[in-house]
Structure formats: structure tokens, C-alpha cells
ZATIRO-148501 format. One record per residue (C-alpha): residue in one letter; x, y, z. Coordinates in steps of 0.5 Angstrom, whole numbers, plus 2048, in hexadecimal, padded with zeros to 3 digits. Example, Ala and Ser with C-alpha at 12.3 -4.5 7.8 and 13.67 -1.06 7.14 Angstrom:
2
a8197F7810 s81B7FE80E 
This chain:
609
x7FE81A75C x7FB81575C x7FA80D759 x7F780C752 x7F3806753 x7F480174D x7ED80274A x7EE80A749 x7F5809747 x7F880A740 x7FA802741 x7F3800740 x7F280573B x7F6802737 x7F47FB737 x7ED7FD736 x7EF80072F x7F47FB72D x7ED7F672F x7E97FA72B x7ED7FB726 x7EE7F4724 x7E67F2725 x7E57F771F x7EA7F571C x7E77EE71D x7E07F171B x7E27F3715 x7E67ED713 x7E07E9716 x7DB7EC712 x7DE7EC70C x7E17E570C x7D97E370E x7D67E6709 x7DB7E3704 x7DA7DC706 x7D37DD706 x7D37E06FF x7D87DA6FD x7D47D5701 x7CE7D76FE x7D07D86F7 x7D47D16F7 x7CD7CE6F9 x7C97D06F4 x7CD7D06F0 x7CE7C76F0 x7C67C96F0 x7C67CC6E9 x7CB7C76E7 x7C57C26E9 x7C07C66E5 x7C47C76E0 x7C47BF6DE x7BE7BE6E0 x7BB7C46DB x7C07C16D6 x7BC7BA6D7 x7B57BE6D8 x7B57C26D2 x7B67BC6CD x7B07B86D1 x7AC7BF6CF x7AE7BF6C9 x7AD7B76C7 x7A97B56C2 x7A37B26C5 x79F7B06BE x7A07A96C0 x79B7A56C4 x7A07A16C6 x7A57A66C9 x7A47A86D0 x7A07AE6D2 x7A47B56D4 x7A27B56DC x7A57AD6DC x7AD7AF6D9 x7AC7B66DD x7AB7B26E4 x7B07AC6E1 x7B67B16E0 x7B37B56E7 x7B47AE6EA x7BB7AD6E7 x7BD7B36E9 x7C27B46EF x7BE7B96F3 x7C07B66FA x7BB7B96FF x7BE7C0700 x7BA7C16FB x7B27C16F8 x7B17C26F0 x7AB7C36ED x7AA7C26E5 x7A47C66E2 x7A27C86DB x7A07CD6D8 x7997CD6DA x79C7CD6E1 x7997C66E2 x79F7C26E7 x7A17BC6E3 x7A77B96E7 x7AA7BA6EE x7AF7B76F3 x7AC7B96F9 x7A77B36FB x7A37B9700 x7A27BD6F9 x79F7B56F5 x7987B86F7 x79A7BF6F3 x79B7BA6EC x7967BC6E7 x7947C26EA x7957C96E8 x79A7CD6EC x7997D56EF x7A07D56F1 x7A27DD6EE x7A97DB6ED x7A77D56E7 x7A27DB6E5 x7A77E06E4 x7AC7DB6E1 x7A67D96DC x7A47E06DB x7AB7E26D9 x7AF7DD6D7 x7B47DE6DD x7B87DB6E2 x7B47DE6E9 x7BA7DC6EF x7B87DE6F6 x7B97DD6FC x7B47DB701 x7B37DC709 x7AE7D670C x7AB7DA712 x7A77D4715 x7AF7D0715 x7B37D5714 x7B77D2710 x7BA7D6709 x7B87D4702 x7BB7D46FC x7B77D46F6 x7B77D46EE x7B27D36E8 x7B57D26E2 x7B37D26DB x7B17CD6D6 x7B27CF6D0 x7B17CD6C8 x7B47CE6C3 x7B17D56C2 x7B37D76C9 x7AC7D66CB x7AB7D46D2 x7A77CD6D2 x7A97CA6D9 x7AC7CD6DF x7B17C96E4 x7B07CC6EB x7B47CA6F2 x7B47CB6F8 x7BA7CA6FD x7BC7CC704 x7C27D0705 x7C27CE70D x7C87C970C x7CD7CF708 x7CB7D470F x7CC7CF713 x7D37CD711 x7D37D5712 x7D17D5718 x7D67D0719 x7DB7D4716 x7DA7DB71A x7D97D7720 x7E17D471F x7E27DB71D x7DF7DF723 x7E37DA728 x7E97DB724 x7E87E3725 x7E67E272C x7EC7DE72D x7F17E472A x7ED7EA72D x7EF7E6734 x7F77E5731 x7F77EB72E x7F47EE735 x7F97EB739 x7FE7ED734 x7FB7F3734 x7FC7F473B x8047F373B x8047F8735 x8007FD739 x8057FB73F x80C7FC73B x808803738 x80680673F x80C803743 x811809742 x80B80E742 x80A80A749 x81180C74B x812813748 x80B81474D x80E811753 x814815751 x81181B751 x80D81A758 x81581975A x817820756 x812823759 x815822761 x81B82575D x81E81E75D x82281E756 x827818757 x823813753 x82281374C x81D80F747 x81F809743 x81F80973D x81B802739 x81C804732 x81E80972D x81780B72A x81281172C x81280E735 x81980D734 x81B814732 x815816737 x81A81373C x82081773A x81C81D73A x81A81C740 x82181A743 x823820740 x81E824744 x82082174A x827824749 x82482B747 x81F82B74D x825828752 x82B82F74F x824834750 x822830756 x82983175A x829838758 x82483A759 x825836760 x82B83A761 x828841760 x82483E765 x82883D769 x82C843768 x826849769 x82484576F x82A846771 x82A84D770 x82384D773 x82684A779 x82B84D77B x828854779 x82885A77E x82385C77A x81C85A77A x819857774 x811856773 x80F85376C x80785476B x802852766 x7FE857761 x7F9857767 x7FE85976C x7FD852770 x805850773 x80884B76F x80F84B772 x81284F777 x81884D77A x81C84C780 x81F854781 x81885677F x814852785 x81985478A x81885B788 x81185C788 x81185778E x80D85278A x80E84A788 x80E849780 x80B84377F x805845785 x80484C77F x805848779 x7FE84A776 x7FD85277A x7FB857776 x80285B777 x7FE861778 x7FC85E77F x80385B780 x80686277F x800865783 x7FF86977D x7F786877C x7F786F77F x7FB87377A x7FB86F774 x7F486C771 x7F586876C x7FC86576B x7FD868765 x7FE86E766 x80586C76A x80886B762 x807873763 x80A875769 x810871768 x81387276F x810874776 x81287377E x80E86F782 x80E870789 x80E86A78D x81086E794 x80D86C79A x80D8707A1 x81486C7A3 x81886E79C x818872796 x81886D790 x81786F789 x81786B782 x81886D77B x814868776 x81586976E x81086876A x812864763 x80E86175E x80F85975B x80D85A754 x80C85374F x80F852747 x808858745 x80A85D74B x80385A74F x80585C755 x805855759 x806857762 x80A85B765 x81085C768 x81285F76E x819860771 x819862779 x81F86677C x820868784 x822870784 x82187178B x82987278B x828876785 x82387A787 x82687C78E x82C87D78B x828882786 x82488578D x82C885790 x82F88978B x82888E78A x82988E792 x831890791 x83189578B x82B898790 x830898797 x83689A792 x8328A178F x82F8A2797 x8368A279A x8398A6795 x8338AB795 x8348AB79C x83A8AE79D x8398B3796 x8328B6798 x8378B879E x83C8BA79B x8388BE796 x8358C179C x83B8C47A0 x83E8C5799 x8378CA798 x8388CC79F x8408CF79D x83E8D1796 x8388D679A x83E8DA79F x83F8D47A4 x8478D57A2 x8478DB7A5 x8468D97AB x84C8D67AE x8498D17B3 x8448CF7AF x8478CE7A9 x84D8C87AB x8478C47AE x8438C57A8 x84A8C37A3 x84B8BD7A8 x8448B97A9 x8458BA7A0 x84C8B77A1 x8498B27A6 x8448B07A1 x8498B079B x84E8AB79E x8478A779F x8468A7798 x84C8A6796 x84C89F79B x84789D798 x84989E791 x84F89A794 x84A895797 x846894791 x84C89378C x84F88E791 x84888A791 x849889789 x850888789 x84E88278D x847880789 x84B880782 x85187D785 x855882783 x85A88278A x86087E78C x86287C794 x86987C796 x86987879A x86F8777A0 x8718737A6 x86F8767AA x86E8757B3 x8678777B4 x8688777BC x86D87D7BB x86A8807B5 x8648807B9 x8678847BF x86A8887BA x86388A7B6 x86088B7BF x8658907C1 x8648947BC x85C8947BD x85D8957C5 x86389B7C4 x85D89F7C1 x85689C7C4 x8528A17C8 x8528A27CF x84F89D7D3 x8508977CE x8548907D0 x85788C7CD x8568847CF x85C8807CC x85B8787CD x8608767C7 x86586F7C8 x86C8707CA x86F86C7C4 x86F86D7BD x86986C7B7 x86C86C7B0 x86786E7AA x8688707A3 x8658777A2 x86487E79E x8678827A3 x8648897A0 x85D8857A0 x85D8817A6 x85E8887AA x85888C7A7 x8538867A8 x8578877AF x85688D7AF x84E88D7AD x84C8887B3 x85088C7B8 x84D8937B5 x8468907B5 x84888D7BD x8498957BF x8448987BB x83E8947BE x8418937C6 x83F8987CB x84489D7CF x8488987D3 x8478927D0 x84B88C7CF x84D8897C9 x8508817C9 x85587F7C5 x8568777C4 x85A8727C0 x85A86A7C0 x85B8647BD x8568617BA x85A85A7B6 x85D85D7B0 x85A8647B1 x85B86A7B5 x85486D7B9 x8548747BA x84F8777BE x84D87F7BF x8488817C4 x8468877C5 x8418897CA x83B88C7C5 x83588E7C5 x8358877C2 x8318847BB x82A8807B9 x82A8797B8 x82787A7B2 x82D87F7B0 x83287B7B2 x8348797AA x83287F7A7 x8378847AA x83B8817A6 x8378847A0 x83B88A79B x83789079F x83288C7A4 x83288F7AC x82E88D7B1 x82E8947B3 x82D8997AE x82C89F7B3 x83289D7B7 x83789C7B0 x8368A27AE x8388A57B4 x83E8A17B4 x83F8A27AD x84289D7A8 x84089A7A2 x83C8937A4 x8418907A0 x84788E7A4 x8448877A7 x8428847A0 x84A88679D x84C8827A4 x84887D7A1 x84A87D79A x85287D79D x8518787A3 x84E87379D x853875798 x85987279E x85486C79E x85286E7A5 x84B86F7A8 x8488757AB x8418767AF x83E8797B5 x83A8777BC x83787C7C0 x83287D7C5 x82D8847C5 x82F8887CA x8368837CC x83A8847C6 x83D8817C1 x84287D7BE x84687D7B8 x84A8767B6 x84E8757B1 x85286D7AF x85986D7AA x85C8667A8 x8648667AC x8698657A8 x86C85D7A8 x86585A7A9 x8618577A5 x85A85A7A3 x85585B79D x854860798 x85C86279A x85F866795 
């Protein structure tokens, strides 16, 4: 955020109300107290004027009304001008002295002599003539400028008729001067107290924004989600509880902020260490957040797909138009497979709603299923192998059982063929069968070895005899076995039929006459035991597979040999169950070799039961 320059601020705000307050207040006061004084000062200055006029009526109006029978006695114009002449006028004023017949008989105005014995026109004697009244006016000299104050008073007799009139003339200059004098003092005094008001004001304004200055610093600070420091407190009034309302926030934001900070923490947590992927989109589809699982599933960096279309991150633009219709589907398998590997995702599709229900974006969360969908292909391929091998032998059955039923019975040579292939083929199935319930038991755990110490090189000696006393003609038995003894700790019953397998499968797949190898060694804290046989041999490729339930390299050859493609992976499940280990090598054409590790008893090793 940036600065606020002092005149956009609040503070200079304040300082200019707080100065215009005052200049109206000021204003107010001034011309208020202007136009008192000036009413005073006016008011007392005509006032002293008509105190004058009021003597000088006094004296005039018994000169008017002396009796002038008398030859000696002086004429009307002579006392008239003698009182005008003992009058205390001052030069702030003129006075002229007219009769009734408007004739000027004295003045104190030495400009105005000429004017003696001559009528007046002047309209304020006329009317003061006319009416009897006192005409008072004030007057504005154009050619000097200068304001007048002037009267015309009456004369009057005994019967109230007016038989003279008193006019003056008197400049109102001097009062406005001295209220001129008087405003320019009182302007000077406003200018002085609009400037320490303005300082003044400048600390208020100062005191009043200071805590608003702190709680905005302090808000910056809250919102880099530093809540240690606090506001302080100047006062108990409106700003004061404004800071500890304030201070409260910052307690409140500082709990929510933490838990919400641990929430955080927590869900990238579990985003982090998800297996599954997580990819939150907006309502447009544009990526949001994708985590870690997400982008090494979909081989993508979260941060480069920030802001993709899901639809193009999933390659699904070709499949689905508009993100919306993923709300529907709910879940689907994407193939990601390429010519090396199969790979398969599951992505559910769920909606992020706000407070209205409006849908806001999109989640969805993405799951590795190609374990799952082998084991689904495994198992569709096992229950298909299992019919195939159990339709095998009854379609056989059925057929020399039909052959029996039609008459073949009666024939006594065919007749024992026939009912030994059925028992052939029953006793088929029902190794099978035996098979197939061992493989569950050691699938659910449903089976406990009894294991014992037991010398493997004798128990081995003793599990070839009783091969090579029943081999075929033409077979030989190469024994390469150590002298000393190797103790381990094994199922008896179990080790014999894994035994027995390996060395079964050597015979079947051997050709007349071959040779079969058997060997053991020391290997650190295992036995090594080997049996080679000189076979047809495996591929590559085939090597791990022969260990699947019902998997053969050669069918065709299998079915002649017979057995139920299941003895290989019951080795393994026992071999694995001993916390040994058991694999093939082979070479196509040169035979194969079927190996097999068993922990000794006495030396230290993993996984040890």
C-alpha cells in the first residue's frame, strides 16, 4: 500500500475544517461586532450633534419668537447669527439657519456667507418646512467620497407652526475611521488567532490521527500475518476504544490466523503425502492446486500445470467437451499406457459448492489402478484357466462315461481302458481341487508350518533317492551336495512337495537320457540349492511367469505331461512362506534351472520368523 501524501491525508483535513471553522466563527463575530460598533459609534455621534441642535433650538426658538416692536432692539438675522456664532460647532460641522420663507439668515460655515439672504432649495428644509418634522439622512459625497450626516429641525411657534428650520451638515468620516481602525485591530487579532489556532490545530489534528496512523501501520503488519505488536492506547474516548477494539481484532485474527495456519498445514500435509493425486480446478476447469502425487502420476510439474485446462492436463478434451459433464460421470479409467507399460488412472470427479450451493471448481482425485486392474485381468484370466482345466478332464470323462453307457462295457479289453483314462482324469481333478484349496489357504493365511531342525543335506539325499528309485530308464542323477552338514528350520511335509514339484517338472520337461543336477551351497547365512535339468529350456521373457497359478511356456507339451500348471506357484507361496527365495534361469534349447534360498539356522538374517 502505498504512502499518503500530507495534502491528501486526514491530517490536513482536519486542520482546514478546524481553520474554517474558526474563520467563520470569526466572521460571524466580526460582523456582528462591526455592525454594533458602527451602530454605537453612529448613534453616539449624532447623538452629541442633536444634544447641540437641541440648545441651539432652544436659543433660536426665543429669538424667533422675540418681540421685534422696538426700534432699538436688534433685528432677527443679527441675534440669529449672534447665537449661530456663540454656538460651539467645531468644525465637524456646517449649520445653516432659515425662516420660514426658506431665506438663509445665519451660518457657521464661512464658505456658505455668500448664501446669507438668499432663499434655500435644499429638499430636506423644504420638507422640514412642509411637515414640521425633523428630516435626518445620511448622505454619500461622490466627488470626496466622504459619508454626511444630515438634519433639518424645525422652528416651531407656540402653535406648532414651523417658522424656521435649523439644517446641518456633518461628516461621518471620522466615526468610520475609527471603525476602520477598530476592524483592521480586529482582522489582525483574527489573522493572529487563525495562525495559533492552525498550529494548534495542527497538534490536535496530530493527537486525533496519530492512533489512526498506528492502527493502519499495524494493519499493514497484520496483513503479512505479523500479529505480535499491538496499538497504543492515548485515551478512554471514541479513538482510545477504537484501539482496543482494534487490539481485540488482532487477538481474534492472530487464534483464526493459527488455525487456519494449522489447517494449512495440516491438509498440505496430507496433500503431500498422499498416494493419491489431488488436482483442484476453478469453475472453468483451469488448474488451481495439484499436488506432488498428482504430478508424478500424470508425469507433470504442478506449478508448470497451474492454470491448464484439466480437460488437456487428463487428455481428455477428446472425451469430454465441457468440464461440466465430468459433475455426471463421477468416475472414469484413463489410460496413460505407452508401448512399454501398461498404466491406468482412476479420476473422481467431486463438486466444491459455496454457502448458496453455487458451484465454485472442481475436485478431482486420482488413483493408480493398474495393480488393481491386472489383478482384475488375473483373476478373470484364473477363473478362466480353472473352468478350462476342470472342463478339460470332464469333457473326457463324459465321453468315455457315454462310450460305456452305449455298450463299451461289454467289451472287456475296451472297457478297462476306458475306466482307467476316467480314473486318470478324476484323480486329475481331484489334484487340482487339492491344488486349489491350498493356494486359498495360503491366500487367506488359513495354514501353519511345523517347522523343525532339520539337516538339509540328508533330507535332500533322502527326497533324490526316492526320485531316482522310480526314474525312467535312461535318466541320471548328478548329485554335487557337501559332505558336511547345513541345519535349517522347515515344514517337512511342505518342503518335500515344493521338492517334489521342482524335481517333477526337471523329469517331465527332459528328454530320454537326460541328466539332471542337483547342487547346494553356502551362500553367507543361506543355503543355495540348485536343480538343473537339461529341457527343452524357457524364454527370457517367461522366466518370472512360470511361477504364475496356471501359466506354461508349452501348453501342448503340458497337456501331454498332464498336471494342473499350479505346482510352481505352490512352490513359491511355501519357498516364500520359509523366508527363502525361489527363481528360474534357463537357456531355450539347453535347459533350465530352478533355485531355491532357505535362511540356516544360527545366522543372523532378515525377515526371520
Amino acid at each position: 500500500m502505498h504512502k499518503i501524501g500530507f495534502f491528501r491525508s486526514i491530517q490536513l483535513k482536519f486542520i482546514i475544517i478546524y481553520i474554517l471553522l474558526l474563520l467563520v466563527a470569526v466572521q460571524l463575530i466580526g460582523s456582528y461586532v462591526a455592525s454594533v460598533l458602527e451602530e454605537e459609534l453612529t448613534g453616539n455621534f449624532t447623538s452629541s450633534i442633536d444634544d447641540r441642535v437641541d440648545v441651539l433650538t432652544y436659543y433660536l426658538g426665543e429669538a424667533f419668537s422675540k418681540d421685534r416692536s422696538d426700534e432699538n432692539s436688534p433685528s432677527l438675522v443679527d441675534d440669529v447669527q449672534g447665537i449661530v456664532r456663540d454656538i460651539d460647532t467645531t468644525n465637524t460641522w456646517s449649520l445653516l439657519v432659515v425662516d420660514s420663507q426658506s431665506r438663509v439668515l445665519a451660518t457657521n460655515d464661512h464658505n456658505m456667507d455668500d448664501n446669507v439672504g438668499k432663499k434655500t432649495t435644499l429638499d430636506t428644509v423644504q420638507r422640514a418646512l412642509l411637515t414640521g418634522t425633523e428630516q435626518p439622512d445620511t448622505l454619500y459625497d461622490l466627488e470626496n467620497g466622504t459619508r454626511i450626516y444630515v438634519n433639518a429641525v424645525p422652528l416651531l411657534n407656540e402653535n406648532n407652526n414651523p417658522v424656521g428650520v435649523i439644517y446641518f451638515e456633518s461628516s461621518l468620516e471620522e466615526v468610520y475611521n475609527q471603525l476602520e481602525n477598530i476592524n483592521d485591530i480586529f482582522l489582525r487579532g483574527s489573522i493572529l488567532a487563525i495562525v495559533i489556532s492552525a498550529i494548534l490545530g495542527i497538534f490536535v489534528a496530530r493527537a486525533i490521527t496519530k492512533p489512526i496512523k498506528e492502527m493502519r501501520r499495524q494493519a499493514l503488519t497484520m496483513a503479512k500475518g505479523d500479529f505480535t505488536q499491538k496499538v497504543n492506547i492515548y485515551g478512554q474516548d471514541e479513538i482510545g476504544q477504537l484501539a482496543e477494539t482494534f487490539n481485540d481484532l488482532n487477538d481474534r485474527l492472530k487464534h483464526s490466523y493459527a488455525t487456519i495456519e494449522e489447517e494449512r498445514r495440516k491438509l498440505s500435509s496430507v496433500l503431500s503425502n498422499m498416494s493419491d493425486g489431488v488436482i483442484a480446478t476453478d469453475l472453468t476447469g483451469a488448474v488451481t492446486l495439484m499436488n506432488e502425487a498428482a504430478g508424478k502420476l500424470i508425469s507433470q510439474d504442478p506449478e508448470v500445470s497451474q492454470g491448464k485446462q484439466l480437460l488437456d492436463v487428463l487428455h481428455l478434451d477428446e472425451k469430454v467437451v465441457d468440464i461440466s459433464e465430468l459433475q455426471d460421470s463421477g468416475s472414469m479409467i484413463i489410460d496413460f499406457s505407452d508401448e512399454e507399460q501398461i498404466f491406468l488412472l482412476r479420476a473422481n470427479f467431486s463438486t466444491v459448492t459455496d454457502d448458496e450451493e453455487d458451484i465454485t471448481g472442481f475436485i478431482t482425485v486420482l488413483s493408480d489402478v493398474t495393480e488393481q486392474e491386472k489383478l482384475e485381468q488375473e483373476r478373470r484370466e484364473f477363473v478362466s484357466n480353472v473352468s478350462h482345466e476342470l472342463r478339460t478332464p470332464l469333457t473326457t470323462m463324459r465321453s468315455y462315461m457315454e462310450a460305456l453307457t452305449d455298450g463299451a462295457w461289454e467289451n472287456k479289453e475296451i472297457a478297462p481302458k476306458f475306466m482307467g483314462v476316467v480314473q486318470n482324469e478324476t484323480e486329475r481333478m481331484i489334484r487340482m481341487v487339492n491344488d486349489l484349496l491350498q493356494l486359498s489357504r495360503m491366500d487367506n493365511k488359513d495354514y501353519r508350518l511345523q517347522k523343525e531342525r532339520m539337516d538339509f543335506i540328508e533330507f535332500f539325499h533322502h527326497i533324490i533317492d526316492r526320485f531316482e528309485m522310480n526314474v525312467p530308464e535312461g535318466f541320471q542323477f548328478n548329485r554335487d551336495l557337501p559332505n558336511q552338514s547345513y541345519y535349517v528350520s522347515i515344514d517337512v511335509d511342505k518342503m518335500t512337495q515344493v521338492l517334489d514339484n521342482v524335481i517333477s517338472n526337471a523329469i517331465k520337461y527332459s528328454p530320454n537320457g537326460g541328466t539332471i543336477t542337483f547342487r547346494v551351497s553356502k551362500q553367507r547365512y543361506q543355503l543355495l540349492i540348485s536343480v538343473e535339468d537339461q529341457g527343452m529350456g524357457v524364454a527370457y521373457d517367461k522366466l518370472d511367469k512360470i511361477f504364475d497359478r496356471f501359466y506354461r511356456a508349452d501348453k501342448a507339451r503340458t497337456r501331454k505331461f498332464g498336471g494342473t500348471g499350479l505346482g510352481l506357484a505352490i512352490s513359491k507361496e511355501l519357498v516364500e512362506a520359509h523366508h527363502g527365495r525361489i527363481w528360474a534361469s534357463s537357456k531355450e534349447g539347453k535347459g533350465t534351472t530352478i533355485n531355491i534360498t532357505l535362511p540356516l539356522m544360527g545366522m543372523k538374517r532378515r525377515n526371520r520368523s
